[in-house]
C-alpha positions as a printed NumPy array, in Angstrom:
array([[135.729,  76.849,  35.432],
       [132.179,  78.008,  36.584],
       [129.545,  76.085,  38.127],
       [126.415,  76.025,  36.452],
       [123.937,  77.282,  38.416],
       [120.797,  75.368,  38.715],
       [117.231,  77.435,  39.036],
       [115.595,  74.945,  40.859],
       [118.085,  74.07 ,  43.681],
       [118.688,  78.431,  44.432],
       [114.718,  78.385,  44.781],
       [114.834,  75.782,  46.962],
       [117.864,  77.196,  49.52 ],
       [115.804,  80.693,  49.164],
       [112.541,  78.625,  50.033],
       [113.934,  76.791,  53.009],
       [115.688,  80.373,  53.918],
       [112.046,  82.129,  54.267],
       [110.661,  79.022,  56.192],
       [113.679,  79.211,  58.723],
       [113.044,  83.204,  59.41 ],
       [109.25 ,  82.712,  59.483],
       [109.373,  79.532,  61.898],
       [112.365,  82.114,  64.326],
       [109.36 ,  84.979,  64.131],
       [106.563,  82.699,  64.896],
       [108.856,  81.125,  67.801],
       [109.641,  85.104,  68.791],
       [105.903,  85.935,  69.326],
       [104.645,  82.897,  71.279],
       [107.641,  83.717,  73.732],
       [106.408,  86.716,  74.602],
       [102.849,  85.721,  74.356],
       [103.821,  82.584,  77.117],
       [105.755,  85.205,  79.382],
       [102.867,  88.151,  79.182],
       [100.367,  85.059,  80.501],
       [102.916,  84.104,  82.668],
       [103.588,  87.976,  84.033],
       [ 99.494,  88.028,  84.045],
       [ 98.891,  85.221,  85.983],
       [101.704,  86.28 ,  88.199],
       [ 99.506,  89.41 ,  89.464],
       [ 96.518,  87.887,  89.718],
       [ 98.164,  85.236,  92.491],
       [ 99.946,  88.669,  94.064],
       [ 96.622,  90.024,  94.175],
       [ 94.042,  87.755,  95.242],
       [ 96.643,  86.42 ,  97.993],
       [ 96.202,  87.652, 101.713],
       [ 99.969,  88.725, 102.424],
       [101.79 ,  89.332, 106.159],
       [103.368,  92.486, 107.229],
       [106.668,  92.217, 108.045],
       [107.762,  92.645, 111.562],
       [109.719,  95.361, 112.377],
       [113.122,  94.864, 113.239],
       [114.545,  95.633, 117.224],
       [116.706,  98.431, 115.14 ],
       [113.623, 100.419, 114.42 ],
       [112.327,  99.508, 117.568],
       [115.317, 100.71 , 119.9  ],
       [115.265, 103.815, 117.605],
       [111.858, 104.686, 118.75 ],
       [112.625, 103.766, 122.808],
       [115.717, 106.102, 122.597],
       [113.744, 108.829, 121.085],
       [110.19 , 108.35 , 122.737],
       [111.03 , 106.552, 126.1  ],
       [107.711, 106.781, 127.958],
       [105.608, 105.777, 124.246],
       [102.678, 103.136, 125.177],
       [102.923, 103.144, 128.719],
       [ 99.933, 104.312, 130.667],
       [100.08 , 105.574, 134.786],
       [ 98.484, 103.402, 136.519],
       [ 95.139, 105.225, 138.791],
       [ 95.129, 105.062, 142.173],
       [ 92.097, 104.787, 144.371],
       [ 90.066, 107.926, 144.819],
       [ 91.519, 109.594, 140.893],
       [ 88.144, 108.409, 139.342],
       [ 86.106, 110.72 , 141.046],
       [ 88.482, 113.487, 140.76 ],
       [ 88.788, 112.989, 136.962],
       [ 84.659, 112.756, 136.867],
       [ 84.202, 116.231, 138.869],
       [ 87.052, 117.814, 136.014],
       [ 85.055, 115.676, 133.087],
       [ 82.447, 117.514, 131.251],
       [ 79.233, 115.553, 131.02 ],
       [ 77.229, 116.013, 128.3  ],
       [ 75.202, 112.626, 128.762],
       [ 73.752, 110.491, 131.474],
       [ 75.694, 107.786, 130.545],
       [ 78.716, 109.991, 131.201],
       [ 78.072, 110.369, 135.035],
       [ 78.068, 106.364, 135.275],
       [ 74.818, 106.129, 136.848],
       [ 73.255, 104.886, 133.782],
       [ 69.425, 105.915, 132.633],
       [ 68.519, 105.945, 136.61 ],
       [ 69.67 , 109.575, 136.278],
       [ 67.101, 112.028, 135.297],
       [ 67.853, 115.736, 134.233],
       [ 65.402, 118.248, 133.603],
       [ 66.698, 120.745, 130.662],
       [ 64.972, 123.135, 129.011],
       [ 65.572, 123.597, 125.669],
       [ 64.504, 126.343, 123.626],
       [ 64.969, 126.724, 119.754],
       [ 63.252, 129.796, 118.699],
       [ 64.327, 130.977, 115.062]])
């Protein structure tokens, strides 16, 4: 035999239904609302922090040794070079010749357009 069915108890199961899917929704959006604040203030620390370079590892570095050997060494002068170098060097100041402003040159420059 049948059940009667009773109006007010369906509306009430249909009722508590809509509340349950509504309150899983609402739940939904302040989910994503906390994680795109969280994801915000995420990049805001990344950015407004001061952060290291790594240091390069001896793999790299061998690599370069093997293929540049000589890289970041300088000769070393020997007495007597500086003066050599400064007779090949181009002066185009006083301050090149190392005398300082003691120096005096006497140019003549003429601009005529």
């Amino acid at each position: 035999m049948p059940q009667p069915i009773d109006p007010q108890t369906e509306i009430g199961r249909i009722t508590a239904a809509e509340r349950i899917q509504q309150i899983a929704e609402r739940a939904s959006l302040a989910a994503q609302t906390r994680m795109t604040d969280e994801t915000e203030l995420q990049r805001v620390n990344a950015e407004s922090q001061v952060h290291q370079t790594r240091q390069k590892s001896e793999e790299v570095d061998e690599e370069l040794q093997r293929h540049n050997p000589f890289m970041g060494r300088r000769r070393k002068r020997k007495r007597g070079e500086k003066e050599e170098q400064l007779a090949d060097h181009t002066l185009y100041s006083p301050h090149d010749r190392g005398g300082g402003a003691d120096d005096t040159f006497d140019h003549d420059f003429d601009v005529t357009v």
